[in-house]
C-alpha positions as CSV (number, residue, x, y, z in Angstrom):
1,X,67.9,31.5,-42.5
2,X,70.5,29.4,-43.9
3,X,70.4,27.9,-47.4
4,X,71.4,24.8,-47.9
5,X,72.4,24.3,-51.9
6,X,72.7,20.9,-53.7
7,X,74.7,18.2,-52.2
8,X,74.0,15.4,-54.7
9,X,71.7,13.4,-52.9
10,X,68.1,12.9,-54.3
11,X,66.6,10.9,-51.2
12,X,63.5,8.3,-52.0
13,X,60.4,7.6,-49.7
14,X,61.3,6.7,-46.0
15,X,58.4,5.7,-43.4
16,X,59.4,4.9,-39.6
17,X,57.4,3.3,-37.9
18,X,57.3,3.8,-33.8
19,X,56.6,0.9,-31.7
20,X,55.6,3.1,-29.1
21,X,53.8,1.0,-26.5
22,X,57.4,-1.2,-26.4
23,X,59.3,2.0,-26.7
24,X,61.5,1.1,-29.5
25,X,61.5,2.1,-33.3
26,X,61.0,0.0,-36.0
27,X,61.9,0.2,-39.7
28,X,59.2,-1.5,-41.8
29,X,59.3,-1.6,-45.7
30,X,56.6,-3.9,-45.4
31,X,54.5,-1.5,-43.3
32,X,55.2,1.7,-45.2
33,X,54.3,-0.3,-48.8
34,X,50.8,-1.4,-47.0
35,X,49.8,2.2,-45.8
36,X,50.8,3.9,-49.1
37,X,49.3,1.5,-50.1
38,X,45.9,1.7,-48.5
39,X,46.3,5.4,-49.0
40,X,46.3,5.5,-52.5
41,X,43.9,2.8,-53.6
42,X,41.2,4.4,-51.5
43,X,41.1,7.3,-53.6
44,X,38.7,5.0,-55.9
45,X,36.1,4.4,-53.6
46,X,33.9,6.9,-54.1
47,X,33.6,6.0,-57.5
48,X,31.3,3.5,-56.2
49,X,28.2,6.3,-55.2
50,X,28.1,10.0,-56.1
51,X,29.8,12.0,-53.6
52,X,27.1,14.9,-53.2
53,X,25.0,11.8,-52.1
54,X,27.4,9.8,-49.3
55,X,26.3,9.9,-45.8
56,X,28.1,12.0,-42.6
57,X,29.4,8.4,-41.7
58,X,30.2,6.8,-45.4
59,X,32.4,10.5,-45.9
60,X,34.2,10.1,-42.6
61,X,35.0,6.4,-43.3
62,X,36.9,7.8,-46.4
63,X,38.4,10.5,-44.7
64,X,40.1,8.1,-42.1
65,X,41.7,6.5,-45.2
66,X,42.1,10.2,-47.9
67,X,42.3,13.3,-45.5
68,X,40.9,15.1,-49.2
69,X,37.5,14.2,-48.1
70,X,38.1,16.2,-45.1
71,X,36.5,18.9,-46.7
72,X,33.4,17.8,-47.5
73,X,33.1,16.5,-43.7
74,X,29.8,17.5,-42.2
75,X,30.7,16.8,-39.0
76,X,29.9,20.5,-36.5
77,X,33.0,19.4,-34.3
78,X,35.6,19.9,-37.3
79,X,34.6,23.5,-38.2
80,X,34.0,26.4,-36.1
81,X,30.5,27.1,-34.7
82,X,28.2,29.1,-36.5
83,X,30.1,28.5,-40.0
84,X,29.3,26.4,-42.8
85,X,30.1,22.9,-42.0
86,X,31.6,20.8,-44.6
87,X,31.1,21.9,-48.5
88,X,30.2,20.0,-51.7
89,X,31.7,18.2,-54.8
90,X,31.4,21.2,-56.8
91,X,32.6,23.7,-54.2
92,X,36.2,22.3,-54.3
93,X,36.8,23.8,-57.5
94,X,38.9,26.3,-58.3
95,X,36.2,29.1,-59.3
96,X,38.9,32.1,-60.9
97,X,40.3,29.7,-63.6
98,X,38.8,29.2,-66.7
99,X,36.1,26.0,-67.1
100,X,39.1,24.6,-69.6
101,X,41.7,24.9,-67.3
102,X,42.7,21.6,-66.7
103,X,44.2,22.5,-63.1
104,X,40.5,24.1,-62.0
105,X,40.0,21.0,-59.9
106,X,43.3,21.2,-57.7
107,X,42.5,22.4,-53.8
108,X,44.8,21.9,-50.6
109,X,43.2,20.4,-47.4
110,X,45.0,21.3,-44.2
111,X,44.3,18.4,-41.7
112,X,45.2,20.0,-38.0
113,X,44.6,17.3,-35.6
114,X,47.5,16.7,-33.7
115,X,46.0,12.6,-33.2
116,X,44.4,10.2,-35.7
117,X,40.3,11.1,-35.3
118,X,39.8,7.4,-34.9
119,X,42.4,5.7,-33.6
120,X,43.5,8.4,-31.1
121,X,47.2,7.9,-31.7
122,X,49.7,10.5,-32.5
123,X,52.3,10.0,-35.4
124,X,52.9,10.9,-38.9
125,X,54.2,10.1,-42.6
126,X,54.6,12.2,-45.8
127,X,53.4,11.3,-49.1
128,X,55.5,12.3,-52.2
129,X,54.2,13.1,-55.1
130,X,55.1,10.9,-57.5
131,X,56.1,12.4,-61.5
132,X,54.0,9.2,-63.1
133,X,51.2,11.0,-61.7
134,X,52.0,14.3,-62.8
135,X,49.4,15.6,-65.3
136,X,51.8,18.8,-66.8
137,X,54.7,15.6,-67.3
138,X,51.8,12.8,-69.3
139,X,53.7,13.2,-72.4
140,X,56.8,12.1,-70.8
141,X,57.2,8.3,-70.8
142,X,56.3,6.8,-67.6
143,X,59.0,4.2,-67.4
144,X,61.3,7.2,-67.5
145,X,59.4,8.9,-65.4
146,X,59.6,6.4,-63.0
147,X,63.6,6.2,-63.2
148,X,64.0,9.5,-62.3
149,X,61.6,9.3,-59.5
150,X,63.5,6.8,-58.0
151,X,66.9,7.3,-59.1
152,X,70.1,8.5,-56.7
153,X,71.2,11.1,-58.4
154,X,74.5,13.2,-58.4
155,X,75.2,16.2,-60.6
156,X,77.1,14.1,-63.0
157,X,74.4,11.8,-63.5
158,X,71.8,15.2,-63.8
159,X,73.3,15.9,-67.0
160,X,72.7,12.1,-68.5
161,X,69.2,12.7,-67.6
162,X,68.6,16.0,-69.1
163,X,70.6,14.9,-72.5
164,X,68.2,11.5,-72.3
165,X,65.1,13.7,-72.5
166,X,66.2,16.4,-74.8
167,X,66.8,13.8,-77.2
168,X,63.2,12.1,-77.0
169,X,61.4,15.7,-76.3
170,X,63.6,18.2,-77.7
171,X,62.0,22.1,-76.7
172,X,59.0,20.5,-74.8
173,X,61.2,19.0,-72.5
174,X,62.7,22.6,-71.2
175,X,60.0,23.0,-69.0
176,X,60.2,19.6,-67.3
177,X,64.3,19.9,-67.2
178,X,63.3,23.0,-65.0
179,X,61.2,21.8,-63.1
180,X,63.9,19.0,-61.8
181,X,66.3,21.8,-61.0
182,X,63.8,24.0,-59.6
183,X,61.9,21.6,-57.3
184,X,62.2,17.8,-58.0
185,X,66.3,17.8,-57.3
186,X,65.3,19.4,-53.5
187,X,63.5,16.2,-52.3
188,X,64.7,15.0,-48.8
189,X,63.4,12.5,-46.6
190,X,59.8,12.4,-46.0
191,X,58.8,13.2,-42.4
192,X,57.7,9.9,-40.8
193,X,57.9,9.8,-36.7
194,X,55.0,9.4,-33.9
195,X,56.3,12.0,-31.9
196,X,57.8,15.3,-31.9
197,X,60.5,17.0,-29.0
198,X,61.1,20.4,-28.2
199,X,63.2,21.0,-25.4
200,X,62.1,18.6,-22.6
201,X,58.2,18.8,-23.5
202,X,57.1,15.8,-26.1
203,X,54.0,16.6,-28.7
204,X,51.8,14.4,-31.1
205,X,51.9,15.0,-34.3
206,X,49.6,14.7,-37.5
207,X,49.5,18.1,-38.8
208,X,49.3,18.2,-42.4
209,X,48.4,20.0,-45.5
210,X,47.0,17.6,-48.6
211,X,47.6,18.6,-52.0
212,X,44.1,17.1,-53.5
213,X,42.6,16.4,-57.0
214,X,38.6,16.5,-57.9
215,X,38.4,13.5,-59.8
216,X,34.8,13.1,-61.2
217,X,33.2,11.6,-58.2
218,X,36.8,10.9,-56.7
219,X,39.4,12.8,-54.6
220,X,42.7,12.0,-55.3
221,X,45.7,12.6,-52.7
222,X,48.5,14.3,-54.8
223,X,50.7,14.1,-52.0
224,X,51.3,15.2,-47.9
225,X,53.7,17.2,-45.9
226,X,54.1,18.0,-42.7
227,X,53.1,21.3,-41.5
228,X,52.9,23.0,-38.2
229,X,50.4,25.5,-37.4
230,X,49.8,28.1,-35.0
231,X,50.4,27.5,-31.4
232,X,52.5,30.7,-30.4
233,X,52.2,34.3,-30.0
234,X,54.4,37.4,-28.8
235,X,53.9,39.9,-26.5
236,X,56.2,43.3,-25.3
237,X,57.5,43.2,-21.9
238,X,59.9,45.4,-20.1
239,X,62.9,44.0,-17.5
240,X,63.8,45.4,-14.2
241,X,65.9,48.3,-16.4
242,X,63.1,49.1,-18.3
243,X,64.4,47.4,-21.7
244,X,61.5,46.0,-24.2
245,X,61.9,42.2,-25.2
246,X,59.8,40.0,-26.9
247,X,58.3,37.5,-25.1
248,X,56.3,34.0,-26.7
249,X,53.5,33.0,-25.2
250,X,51.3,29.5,-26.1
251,X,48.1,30.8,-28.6
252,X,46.6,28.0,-29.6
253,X,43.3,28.8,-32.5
254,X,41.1,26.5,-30.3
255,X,37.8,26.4,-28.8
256,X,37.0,30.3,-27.5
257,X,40.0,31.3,-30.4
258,X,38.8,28.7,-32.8
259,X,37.7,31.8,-35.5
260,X,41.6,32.1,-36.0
261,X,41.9,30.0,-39.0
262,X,38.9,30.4,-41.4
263,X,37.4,27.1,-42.7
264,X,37.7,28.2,-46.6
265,X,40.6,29.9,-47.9
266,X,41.9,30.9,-51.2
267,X,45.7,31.0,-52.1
268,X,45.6,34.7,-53.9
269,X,49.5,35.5,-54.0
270,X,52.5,33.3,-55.1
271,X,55.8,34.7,-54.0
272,X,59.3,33.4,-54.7
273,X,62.6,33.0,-52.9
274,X,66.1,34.2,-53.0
275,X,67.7,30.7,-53.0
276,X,66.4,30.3,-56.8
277,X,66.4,32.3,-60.0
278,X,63.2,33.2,-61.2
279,X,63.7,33.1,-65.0
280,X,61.4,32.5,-68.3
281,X,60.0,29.2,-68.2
282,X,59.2,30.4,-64.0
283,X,57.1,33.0,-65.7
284,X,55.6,30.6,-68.5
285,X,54.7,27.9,-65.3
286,X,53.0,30.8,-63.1
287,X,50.8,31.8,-66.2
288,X,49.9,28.1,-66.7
289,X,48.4,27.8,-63.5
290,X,46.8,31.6,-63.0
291,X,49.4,33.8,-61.4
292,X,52.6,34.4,-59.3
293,X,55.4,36.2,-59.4
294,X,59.4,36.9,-58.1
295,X,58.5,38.6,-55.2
296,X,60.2,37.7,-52.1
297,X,58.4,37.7,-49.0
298,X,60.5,39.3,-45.4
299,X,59.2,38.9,-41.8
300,X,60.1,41.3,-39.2
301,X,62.0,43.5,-41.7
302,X,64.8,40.5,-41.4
303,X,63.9,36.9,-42.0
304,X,63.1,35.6,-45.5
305,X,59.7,33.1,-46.0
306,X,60.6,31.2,-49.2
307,X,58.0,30.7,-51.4
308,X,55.2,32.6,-49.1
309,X,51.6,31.2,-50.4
310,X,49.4,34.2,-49.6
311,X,45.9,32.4,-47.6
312,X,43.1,34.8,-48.1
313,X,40.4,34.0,-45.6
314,X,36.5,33.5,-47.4
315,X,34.6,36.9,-46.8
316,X,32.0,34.3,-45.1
317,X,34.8,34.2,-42.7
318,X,35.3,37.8,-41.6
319,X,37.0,37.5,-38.1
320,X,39.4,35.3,-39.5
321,X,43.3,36.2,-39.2
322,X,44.3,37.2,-42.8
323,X,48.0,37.5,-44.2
324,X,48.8,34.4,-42.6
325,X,50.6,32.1,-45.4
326,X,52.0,28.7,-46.4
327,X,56.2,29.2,-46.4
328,X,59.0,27.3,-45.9
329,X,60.5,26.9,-42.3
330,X,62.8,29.6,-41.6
331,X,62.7,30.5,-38.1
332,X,65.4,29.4,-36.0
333,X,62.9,28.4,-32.7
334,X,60.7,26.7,-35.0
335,X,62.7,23.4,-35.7
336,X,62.1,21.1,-38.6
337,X,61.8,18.8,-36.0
338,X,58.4,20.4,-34.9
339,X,56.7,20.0,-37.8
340,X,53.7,18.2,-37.9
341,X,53.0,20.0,-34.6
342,X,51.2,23.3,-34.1
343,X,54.3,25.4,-33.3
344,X,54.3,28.1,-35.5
345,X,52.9,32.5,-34.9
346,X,50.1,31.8,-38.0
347,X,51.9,30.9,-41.0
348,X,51.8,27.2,-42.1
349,X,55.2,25.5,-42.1
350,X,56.5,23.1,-44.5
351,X,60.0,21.5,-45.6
352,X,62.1,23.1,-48.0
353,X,61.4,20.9,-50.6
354,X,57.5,21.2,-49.7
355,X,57.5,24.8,-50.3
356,X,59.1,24.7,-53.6
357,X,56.7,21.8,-54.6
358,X,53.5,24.0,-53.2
359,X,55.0,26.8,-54.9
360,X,54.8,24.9,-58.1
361,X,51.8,22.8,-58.2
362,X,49.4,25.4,-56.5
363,X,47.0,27.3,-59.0
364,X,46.3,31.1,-58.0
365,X,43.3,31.4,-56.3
366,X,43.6,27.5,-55.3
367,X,40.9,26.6,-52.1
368,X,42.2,25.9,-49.0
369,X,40.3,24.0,-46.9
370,X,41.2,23.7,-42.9
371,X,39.3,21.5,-40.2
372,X,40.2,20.1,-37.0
373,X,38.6,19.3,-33.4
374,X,39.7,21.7,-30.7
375,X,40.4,18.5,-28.5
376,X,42.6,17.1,-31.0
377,X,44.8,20.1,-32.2
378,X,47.6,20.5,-29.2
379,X,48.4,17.4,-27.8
380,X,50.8,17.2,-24.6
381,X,52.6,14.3,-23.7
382,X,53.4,13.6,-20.8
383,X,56.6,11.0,-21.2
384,X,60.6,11.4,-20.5
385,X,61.3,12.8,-23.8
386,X,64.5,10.6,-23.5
387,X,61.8,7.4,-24.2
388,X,61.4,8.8,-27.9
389,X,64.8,9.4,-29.0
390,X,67.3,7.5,-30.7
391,X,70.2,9.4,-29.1
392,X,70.2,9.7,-25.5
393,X,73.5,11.9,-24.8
394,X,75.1,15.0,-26.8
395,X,78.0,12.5,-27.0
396,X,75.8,9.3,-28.9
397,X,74.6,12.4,-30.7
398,X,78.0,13.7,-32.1
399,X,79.0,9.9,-32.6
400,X,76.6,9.4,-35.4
401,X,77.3,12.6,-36.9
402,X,80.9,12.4,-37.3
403,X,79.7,9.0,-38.7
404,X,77.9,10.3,-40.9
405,X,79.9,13.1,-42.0
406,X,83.0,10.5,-42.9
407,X,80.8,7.9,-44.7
408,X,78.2,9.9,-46.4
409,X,79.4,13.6,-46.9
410,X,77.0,14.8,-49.1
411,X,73.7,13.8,-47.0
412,X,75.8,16.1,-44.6
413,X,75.9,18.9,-46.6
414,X,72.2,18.5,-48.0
415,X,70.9,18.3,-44.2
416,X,73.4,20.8,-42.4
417,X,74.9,18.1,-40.3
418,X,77.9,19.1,-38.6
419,X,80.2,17.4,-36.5
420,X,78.9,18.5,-33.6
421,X,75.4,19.9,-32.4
422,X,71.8,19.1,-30.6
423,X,71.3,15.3,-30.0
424,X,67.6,16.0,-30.5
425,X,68.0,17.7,-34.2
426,X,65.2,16.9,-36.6
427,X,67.6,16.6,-39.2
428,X,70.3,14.3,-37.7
429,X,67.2,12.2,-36.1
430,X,65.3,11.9,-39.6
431,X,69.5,10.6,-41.3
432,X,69.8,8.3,-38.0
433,X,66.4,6.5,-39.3
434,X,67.3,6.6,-42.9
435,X,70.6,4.7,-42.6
436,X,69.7,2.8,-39.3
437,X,71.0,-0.4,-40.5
438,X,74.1,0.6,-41.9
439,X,74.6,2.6,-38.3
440,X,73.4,0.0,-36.2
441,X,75.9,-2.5,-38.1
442,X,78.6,0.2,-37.9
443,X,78.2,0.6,-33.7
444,X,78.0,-3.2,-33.3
């Protein structure tokens, strides 16, 4: 896999959303403030009753709003038969930590349905975690927390920053100060699209994996990334001379497979990368939260996983697929584009900056927590994949990115936008959303 380094660009929250019935695509700040929104504040409604003590219907009412109280779900169509269905307040818990530890009530909810359980409708949008609600940063004022979170930043301006909060925090800062060149400095634009393309076939999308927080009788959504789960395997085959190749089939963990991914798992090994250093205050962070270490995990004897999140199946789970792992992307036929869709040989994708984040913010031995309905998991469209894209010809395709190679260089070099390439790139489709206007303006 390539590694893209620094280009200067820290890139704030962007939400598309697709008129899809029209067949057009609208950008709506309005729209995206209102679901965050709704999102958010709904993490304070079960403050209201107990949550050992809500109904079947009262927890999936919530759940349509927090996918964190997809794990308490006692619905039998969201877990494979014969397993326990849904688990309790208490059971989120993190139960290696210490009672003190004040990161025992972090757990990760991976959310596979491929369209909305209610509404039926395919489509996506990532939640960043925002620093104000950081507990490790609550000594750090939130006003200039909130700066940084929303700041533009180029390396120049990196420097300001750091100096700013050395001066306020002196030592206790250093750990913060790495944490912005470790992780926070890697944020790109949030996934946010109804639909994903690969090839000529068009998939719904909703795949995600929650980072959660066990709030007294609340469960609070950290944040959400887009992840694609299995829907592929290999097999050996031989050609009319007799040569082996590798061949990919379409595996998806569902109904007669559906023991593939085990309802409860823990996260029991937290590898590194080669793209970082691992250095001191690394060490200091990963004995914070319980473990990890610089190991770096390789696939196949040749490909790199960045930031490989070992998922350890329950033993109540025993025909589960273990070694599988959270990691970022880093298979060439497994496009960013894709994510949010199953598309993946086991492992759970995520972005770059996801990984590095997960990598960060996940305790050792962390639950992970994965439901879904069989029905809902791989979802086919069948559409003129043409109907979904913003670029309808290699050449429109190559227009915006020389566009936006001469007027914004650096989002370039962050995303890995050349001058010439695939019209239906995840990465040049995500920039063509994020400076629509400005392009739109440009062509007319």
């Amino acid at each position: 896999m390539k590694y893209i380094k620094w280009g200067g660009v820290l890139i704030t929250l962007l939400l598309v959303v697709f008129n899809v019935k029209n067949k057009t695509h609208l950008f709506s700040k309005k729209t995206v403030k209102k679901q965050i929104k709704v999102d958010s504040t709904a993490n304070e409604i079960a403050g209201v009753k107990n949550i050992d003590s809500l109904t079947v219907e009262e927890i999936k009412a919530r759940y349509l709003n927090n996918p964190c109280y997809l794990a308490l779900l006692k619905d039998p169509s969201f877990w494979e038969k014969g397993t326990k269905v849904g688990y309790s307040y208490q059971e989120l818990f993190n139960d290696s930590l210490p009672s003190q530890n004040p990161y025992r009530n972090r757990f990760i909810v991976g959310d596979f349905n491929s369209l909305s359980y209610a509404k039926k409708t395919s489509g996506i949008y990532e939640i960043y975690p925002s620093l104000t609600t950081l507990k490790e940063f609550s000594f750090i004022n939130k006003s200039l927390l909130a700066k940084i979170d929303t700041t533009l930043y180029s390396e120049a301006n990196l420097t300001k920053i750091y100096d700013s909060v050395r001066s306020q925090y002196g030592k206790k800062a250093e750990p913060f100060i790495n944490f912005i060149e470790k992780v926070w400095k890697y944020k790109i634009i949030p996934i946010a699209r109804a639909y994903s393309i690969n090839n000529d076939q068009v998939y719904g999308v909703g795949q995600v994996l929650v980072m959660c927080e066990a709030c007294k009788d609340t469960l609070k959504v950290v944040g959400k990334f887009a992840t694609s789960a299995k829907r592929q395997d290999f097999m050996f085959e031989k050609d009319a001379e007799g040569n082996q190749y590798k061949r990919a089939f379409e595996y998806a963990p569902t109904y007669e497979r559906r023991g593939y991914y085990a309802g409860l798992n823990r996260i029991t090994s937290k590898n590194w990368e080669s793209e970082r250093k691992y250095d001191s205050l690394d060490i200091a962070r990963d004995k914070e939260v319980g473990g990890g270490n610089k190991r770096i995990t390789i696939f196949d004897s040749k490909v790199e996983l960045p930031n490989f999140l070992l998922m350890e199946p329950d033993k109540s789970y025993p025909k589960a697929m273990r070694r599988n792992g959270i990691h970022e992307i880093a298979l060439n036929y497994l496009p960013r584009g894709m994510l949010g869709t199953p598309n993946s040989i086991g492992c759970l994708r995520v972005s770059d900056f996801g990984s590095k984040f997960f990598r960060w913010w996940t305790p050792q031995n962390t639950k992970l927590f994965i439901a879904y309905q069989d029905s809902l998991y791989l979802i086919k469209e069948k559409a003129n994949p043409l109907t979904y894209l913003p670029f309808k010809s290699k050449a429109e395709g190559n227009k915006f990115r020389k566009w936006i190679n001469d007027k914004h260089p650096s989002f370039a070099k962050r995303f890995d936008i050349s001058v010439d390439g695939d019209y239906k790139n995840g990465f040049i489709i995500d920039g063509y959303y994020f400076f629509k206007n400005e392009y739109d303006k440009f062509n007319k």
